[in-house]
C-alpha positions, 0 to 999 in steps of 0.5 A, a space after each residue: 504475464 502482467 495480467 496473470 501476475 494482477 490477479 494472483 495479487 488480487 487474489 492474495 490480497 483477497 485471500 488474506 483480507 478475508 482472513 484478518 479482517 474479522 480478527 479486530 472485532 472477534 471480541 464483540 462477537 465473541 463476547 457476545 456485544 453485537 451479532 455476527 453480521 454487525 461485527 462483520 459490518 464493523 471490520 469492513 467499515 474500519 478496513 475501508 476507513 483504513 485503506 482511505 487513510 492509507 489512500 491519503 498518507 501514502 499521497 502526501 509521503 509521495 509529495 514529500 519524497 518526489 526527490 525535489 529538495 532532496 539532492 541541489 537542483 545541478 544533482 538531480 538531472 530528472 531521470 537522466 543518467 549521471 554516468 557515462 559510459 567507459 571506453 574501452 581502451 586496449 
């Protein structure tokens, strides 16, 4: 199941990349600027410019919030459970 599940992700992503990647550089096709195969070039450089930045942010936001320094050291039992379960007093 998670396989069918990765690929129908890839897919979208994909399908969706093919789709708005050219969206930011039309203007240089469109305009006549560059050739088709150079704005091509431009979109794919930039998106993968983009997905590194993202690669390095989204590193740096995990370090930030990995949920040490967030709540005092006695709250955070380190996936542990806090509650406990209700007897069932009849």
């Amino acid at each position: 199941m998670a396989l069918i599940v990765f690929a129908a992700v890839l897919l979208l992503a994909w399908s969706n990349g093919a789709n708005d990647n050219f969206k930011g550089v039309a203007t240089l096709y469109g305009s006549g600027t560059t050739t088709y195969r150079k704005a091509l070039a431009w979109a794919t450089l930039t998106t993968l410019a983009g997905s590194l930045l993202t690669l390095v942010l989204a590193a740096g936001l995990v370090k930030t919030f990995s949920g040490r320094g967030l709540v005092p050291g006695r709250c955070a039992l380190h996936g542990r459970s806090t509650t406990r379960p209700r007897s069932s007093a009849s």
